[in-house]
C-alpha positions as CSV (number, residue, x, y, z in Angstrom):
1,X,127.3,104.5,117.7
2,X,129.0,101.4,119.4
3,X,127.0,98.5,120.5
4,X,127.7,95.0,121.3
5,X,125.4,91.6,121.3
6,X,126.0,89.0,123.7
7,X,124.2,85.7,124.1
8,X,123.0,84.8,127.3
9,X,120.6,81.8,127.8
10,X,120.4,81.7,124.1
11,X,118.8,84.8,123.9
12,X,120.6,87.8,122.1
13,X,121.5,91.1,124.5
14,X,122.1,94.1,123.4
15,X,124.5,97.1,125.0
16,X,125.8,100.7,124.1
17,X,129.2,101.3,124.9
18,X,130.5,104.5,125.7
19,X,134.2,103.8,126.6
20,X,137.1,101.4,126.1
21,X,136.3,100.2,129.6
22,X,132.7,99.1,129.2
23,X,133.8,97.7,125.9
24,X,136.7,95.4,128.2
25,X,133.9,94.2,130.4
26,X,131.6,92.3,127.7
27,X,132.4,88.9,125.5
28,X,130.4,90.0,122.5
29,X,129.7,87.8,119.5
30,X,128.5,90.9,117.3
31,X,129.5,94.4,117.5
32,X,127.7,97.1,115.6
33,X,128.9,100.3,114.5
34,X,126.6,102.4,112.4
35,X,128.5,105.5,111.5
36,X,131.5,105.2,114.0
37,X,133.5,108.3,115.3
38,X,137.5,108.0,115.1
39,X,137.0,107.5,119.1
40,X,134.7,103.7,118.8
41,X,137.4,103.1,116.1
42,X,140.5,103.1,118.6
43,X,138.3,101.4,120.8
44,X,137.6,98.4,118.5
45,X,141.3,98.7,117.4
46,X,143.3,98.6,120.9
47,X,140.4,95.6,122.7
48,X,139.9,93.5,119.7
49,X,143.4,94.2,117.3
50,X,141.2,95.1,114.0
51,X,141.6,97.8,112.2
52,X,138.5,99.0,110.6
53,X,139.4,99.7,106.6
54,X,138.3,103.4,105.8
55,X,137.7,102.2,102.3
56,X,135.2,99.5,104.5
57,X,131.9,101.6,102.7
58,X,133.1,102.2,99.4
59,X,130.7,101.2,96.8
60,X,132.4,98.6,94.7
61,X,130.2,96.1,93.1
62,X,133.3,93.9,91.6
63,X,132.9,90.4,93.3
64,X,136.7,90.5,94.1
65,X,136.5,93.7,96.1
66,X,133.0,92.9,98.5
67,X,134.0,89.1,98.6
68,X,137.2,88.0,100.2
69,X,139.9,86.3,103.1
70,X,142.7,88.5,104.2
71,X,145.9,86.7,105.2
72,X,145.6,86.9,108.8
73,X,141.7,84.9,108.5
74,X,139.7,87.6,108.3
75,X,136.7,86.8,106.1
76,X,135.0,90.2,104.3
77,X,131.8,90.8,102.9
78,X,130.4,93.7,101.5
79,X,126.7,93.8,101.2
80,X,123.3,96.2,100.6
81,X,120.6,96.4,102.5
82,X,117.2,97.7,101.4
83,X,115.5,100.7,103.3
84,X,111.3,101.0,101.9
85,X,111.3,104.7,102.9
86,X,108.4,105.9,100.4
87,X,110.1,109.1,100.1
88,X,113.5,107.7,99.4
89,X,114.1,104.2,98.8
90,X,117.7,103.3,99.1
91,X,120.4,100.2,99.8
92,X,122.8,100.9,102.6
93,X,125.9,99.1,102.4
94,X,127.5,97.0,105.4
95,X,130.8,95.9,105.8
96,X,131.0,92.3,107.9
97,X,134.8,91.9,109.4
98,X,134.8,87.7,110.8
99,X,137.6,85.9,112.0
100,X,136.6,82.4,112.9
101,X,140.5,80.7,112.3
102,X,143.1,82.9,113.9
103,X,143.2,81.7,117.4
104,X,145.9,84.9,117.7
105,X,143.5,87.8,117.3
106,X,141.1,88.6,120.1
107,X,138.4,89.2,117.2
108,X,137.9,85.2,117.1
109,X,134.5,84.5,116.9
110,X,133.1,87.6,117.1
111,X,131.5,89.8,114.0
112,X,131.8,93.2,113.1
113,X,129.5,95.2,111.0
114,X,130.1,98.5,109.7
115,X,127.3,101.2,108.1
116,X,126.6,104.7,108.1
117,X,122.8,104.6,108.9
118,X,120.5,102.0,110.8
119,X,119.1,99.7,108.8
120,X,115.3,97.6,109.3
121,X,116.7,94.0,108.7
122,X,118.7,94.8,111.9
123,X,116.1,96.1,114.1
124,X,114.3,92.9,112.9
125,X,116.9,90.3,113.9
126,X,117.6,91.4,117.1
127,X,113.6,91.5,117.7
128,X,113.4,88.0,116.6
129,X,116.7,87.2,118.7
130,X,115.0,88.1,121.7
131,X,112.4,86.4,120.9
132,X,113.4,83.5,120.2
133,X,115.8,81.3,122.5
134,X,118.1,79.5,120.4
135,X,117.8,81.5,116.9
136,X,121.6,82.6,117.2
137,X,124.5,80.1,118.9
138,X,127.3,82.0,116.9
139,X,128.6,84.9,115.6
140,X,128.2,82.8,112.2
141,X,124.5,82.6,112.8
142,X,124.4,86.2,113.2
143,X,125.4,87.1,109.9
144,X,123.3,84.3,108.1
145,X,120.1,85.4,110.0
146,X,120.7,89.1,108.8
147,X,120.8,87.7,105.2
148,X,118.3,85.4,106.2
149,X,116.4,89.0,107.2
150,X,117.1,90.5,104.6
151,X,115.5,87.9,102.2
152,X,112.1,88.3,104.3
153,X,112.5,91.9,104.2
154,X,112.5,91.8,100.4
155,X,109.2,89.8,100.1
156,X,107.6,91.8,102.4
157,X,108.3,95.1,100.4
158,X,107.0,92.7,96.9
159,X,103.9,92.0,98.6
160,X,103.5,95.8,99.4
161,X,104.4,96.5,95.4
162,X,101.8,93.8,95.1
163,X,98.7,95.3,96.9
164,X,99.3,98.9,95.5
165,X,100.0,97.8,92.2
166,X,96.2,96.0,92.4
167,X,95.0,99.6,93.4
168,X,96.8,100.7,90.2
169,X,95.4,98.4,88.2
170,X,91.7,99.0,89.0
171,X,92.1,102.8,89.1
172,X,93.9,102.7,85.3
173,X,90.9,99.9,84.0
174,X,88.0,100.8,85.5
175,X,87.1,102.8,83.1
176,X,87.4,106.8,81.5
177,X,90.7,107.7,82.9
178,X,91.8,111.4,83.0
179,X,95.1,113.1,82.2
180,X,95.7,113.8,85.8
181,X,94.3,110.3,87.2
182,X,96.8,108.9,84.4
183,X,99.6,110.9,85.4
184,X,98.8,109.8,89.4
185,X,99.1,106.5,87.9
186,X,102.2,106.9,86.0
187,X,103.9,108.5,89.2
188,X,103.0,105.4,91.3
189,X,104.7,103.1,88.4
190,X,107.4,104.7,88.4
191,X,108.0,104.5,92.0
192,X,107.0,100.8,92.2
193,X,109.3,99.9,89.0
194,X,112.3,101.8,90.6
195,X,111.6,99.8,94.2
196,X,111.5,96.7,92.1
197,X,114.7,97.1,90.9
198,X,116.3,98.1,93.9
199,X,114.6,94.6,95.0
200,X,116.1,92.7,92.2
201,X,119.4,94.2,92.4
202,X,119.4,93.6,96.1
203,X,118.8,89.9,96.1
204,X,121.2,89.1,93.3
205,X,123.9,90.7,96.2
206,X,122.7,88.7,98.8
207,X,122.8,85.8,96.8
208,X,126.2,86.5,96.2
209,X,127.2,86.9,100.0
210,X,125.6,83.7,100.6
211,X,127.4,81.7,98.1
212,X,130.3,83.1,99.2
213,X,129.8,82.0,102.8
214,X,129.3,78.7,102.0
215,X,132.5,78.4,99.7
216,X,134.3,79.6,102.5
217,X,134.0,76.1,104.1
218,X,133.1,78.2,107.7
219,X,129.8,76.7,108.2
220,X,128.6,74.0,110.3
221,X,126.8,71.3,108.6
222,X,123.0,73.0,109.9
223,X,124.2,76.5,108.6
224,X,125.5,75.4,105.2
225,X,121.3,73.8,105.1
226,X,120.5,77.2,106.6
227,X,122.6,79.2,103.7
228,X,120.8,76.9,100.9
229,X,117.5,77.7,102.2
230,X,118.2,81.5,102.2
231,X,119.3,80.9,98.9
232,X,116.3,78.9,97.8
233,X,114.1,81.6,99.3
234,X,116.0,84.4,97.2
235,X,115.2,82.3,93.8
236,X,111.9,82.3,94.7
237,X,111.9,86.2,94.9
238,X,113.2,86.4,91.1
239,X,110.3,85.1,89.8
240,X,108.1,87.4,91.5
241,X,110.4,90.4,90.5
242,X,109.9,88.9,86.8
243,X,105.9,89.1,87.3
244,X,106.0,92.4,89.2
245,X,108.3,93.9,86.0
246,X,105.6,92.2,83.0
247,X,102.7,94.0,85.6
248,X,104.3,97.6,85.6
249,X,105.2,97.4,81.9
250,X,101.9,96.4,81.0
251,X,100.1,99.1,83.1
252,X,102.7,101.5,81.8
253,X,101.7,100.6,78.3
254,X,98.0,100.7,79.7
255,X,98.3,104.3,81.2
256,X,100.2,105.7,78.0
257,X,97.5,104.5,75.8
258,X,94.9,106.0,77.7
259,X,96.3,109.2,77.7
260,X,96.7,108.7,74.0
261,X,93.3,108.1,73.8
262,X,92.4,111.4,75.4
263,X,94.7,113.2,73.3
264,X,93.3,112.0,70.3
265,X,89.8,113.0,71.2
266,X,90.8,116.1,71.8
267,X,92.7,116.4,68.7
268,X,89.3,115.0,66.5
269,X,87.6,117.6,68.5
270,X,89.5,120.3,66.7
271,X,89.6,118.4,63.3
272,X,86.1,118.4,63.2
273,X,85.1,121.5,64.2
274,X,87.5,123.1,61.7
275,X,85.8,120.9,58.9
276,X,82.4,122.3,59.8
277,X,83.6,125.7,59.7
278,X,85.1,125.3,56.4
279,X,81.5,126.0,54.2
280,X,81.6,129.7,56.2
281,X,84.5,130.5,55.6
282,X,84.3,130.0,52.5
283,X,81.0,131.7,51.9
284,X,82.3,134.6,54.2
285,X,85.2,134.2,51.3
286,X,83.2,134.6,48.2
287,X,81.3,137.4,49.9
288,X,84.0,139.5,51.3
289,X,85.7,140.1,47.6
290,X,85.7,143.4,46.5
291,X,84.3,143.5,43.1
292,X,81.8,145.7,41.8
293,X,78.9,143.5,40.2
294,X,77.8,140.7,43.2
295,X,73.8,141.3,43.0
296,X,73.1,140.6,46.5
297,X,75.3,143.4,48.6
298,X,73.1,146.0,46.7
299,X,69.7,144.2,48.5
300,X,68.8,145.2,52.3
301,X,68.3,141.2,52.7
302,X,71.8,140.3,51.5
303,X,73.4,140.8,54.9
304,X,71.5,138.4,56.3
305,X,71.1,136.4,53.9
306,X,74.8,135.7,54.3
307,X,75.2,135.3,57.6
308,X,72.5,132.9,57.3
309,X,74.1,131.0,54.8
310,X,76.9,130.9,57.1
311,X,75.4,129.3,60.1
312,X,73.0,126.7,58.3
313,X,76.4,125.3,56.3
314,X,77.9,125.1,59.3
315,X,75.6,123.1,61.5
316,X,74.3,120.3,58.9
317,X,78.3,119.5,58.7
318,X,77.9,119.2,62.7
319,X,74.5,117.5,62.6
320,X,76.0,115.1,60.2
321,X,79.2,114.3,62.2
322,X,77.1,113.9,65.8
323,X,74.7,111.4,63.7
324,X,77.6,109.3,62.6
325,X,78.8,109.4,66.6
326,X,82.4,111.4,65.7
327,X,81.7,114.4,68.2
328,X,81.8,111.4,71.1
């Protein structure tokens, strides 16, 4: 899919293109492709002169190979962007072609962004561009307001982790907690610690594409402030991550002690009841031998006697443990 952004009263446009022709009749300061076909490819290629890299979504993380200026002016940058999908949380990564010093190449001005899938933070900036006369003058804006996005995007999925992670919480200490409400437990967790990290590992790139715009010595002097207030916004985001990673471990530890718990009682269940059926089994010992002179197998009372004998040494060891609270 091919589509281009214009501004127009400084409000962002958007348009799908569908041949080399409507792509001739626009002045775009953005063009999108999510998952191109070899077609939108040429197109790009023979209106604007850039050749799209087909190593553009390869998943380096080496700062060299997602950060850097070709020859011709070209600035690169290589970034993930988070997807909340409950089911499967992921990062997609976009490739961001700008050329803002070759006056020779038609691409002056104008930025190029490369994925596979659609991504949230872009559905949000163009919402917000729409929105908001003014928000974007360049195609320099563009990108810093995706990473600007982004950033928002990330504390918005932390405060989520936040309020279920409160749910968690009162769930795991409000009181007895059963092996399957401690294994519901442990599931969510897991699923918040893995979206945490995605989180974490997400802003550290973004802070990296940032820093990198602003060494580039592109921006204005109102979008180099802009670029250190998306970065001051992504330190503050650590720190939550930090709290958000002490939370889960300490539920984790919280939930696995529980369950320890319960294991254990069942475990002193067993011990006990094979203590009180010790004194039985040993007087069903002594009377099962087979020898010739025992006194009370010759007596019609002996029989009962025994099992008698059994039962009452059985439950005073039981009556003894429940006074002294060990069958609780």
């Amino acid at each position: 899919m091919l589509n281009v952004f214009t501004l127009a009263n400084g409000r962002l446009f958007q348009e799908e293109i569908e041949s080399l022709e409507e792509l001739a009749r626009f002045k775009p300061i953005w063009v999108d492709l999510e998952d191109p076909t070899p077609e939108e490819r040429r197109w790009v290629k023979q209106h604007f002169g850039l050749s799209i890299p087909e190593d553009a979504m390869d998943e380096d993380i080496e700062e060299s190979a997602r950060f850097f200026e070709e020859d011709n002016g070209e600035l690169h940058v290589r970034s993930d962007f988070l997807i909340d999908d409950p089911d499967n949380p992921r990062a997609v990564r976009v490739a961001f072609i700008l050329n803002e010093n070759n006056d020779l190449l038609k691409s002056r001005g104008v930025l190029f962004s490369i994925h596979d899938e659609d991504v949230p933070v872009f559905r949000l900036l163009r919402m917000r561009a729409r929105r908001m006369p003014g928000l974007i003058e360049d195609a320099k804006d563009v990108l810093l307001m995706l990473f600007d996005a982004d950033a928002e995007y990330c504390a918005d999925t932390l405060e989520d982790i936040y309020d279920d992670l409160e749910k968690v919480s009162r769930q795991v200490l409000a009181g007895e907690v059963t092996d399957n409400k401690a294994g519901e437990a442990l599931a969510a967790i897991a699923r918040h610690e893995d979206m945490s990290g995605r989180i974490r590992r997400n802003v550290m790139d973004t802070r990296r594409a940032v820093s990198f715009m602003m060494r580039s010595r592109l921006l204005s002097a109102e979008q180099f402030e802009d670029a250190r207030q998306i970065l001051r916004d992504l330190d503050s985001l650590d720190g939550h991550t930090a709290f958000l990673f002490d939370k889960i471990n300490f539920l984790m530890d919280a939930t696995v002690g529980f369950i320890n718990i319960n294991q254990n009682k069942i475990i002193k269940i067993f011990s006990v009841a094979s203590v009180a059926l010790l004194p039985p089994t040993l007087i069903a010992s002594v009377y099962g031998m087979n020898f010739q002179h025992m006194p009370e197998l010759a007596q019609e009372w002996g029989y009962p006697y025994a099992l008698a004998l059994m039962v009452l040494s059985a439950v005073g060891p039981m009556l003894y443990f429940r006074k002294r609270g060990w069958l609780k």
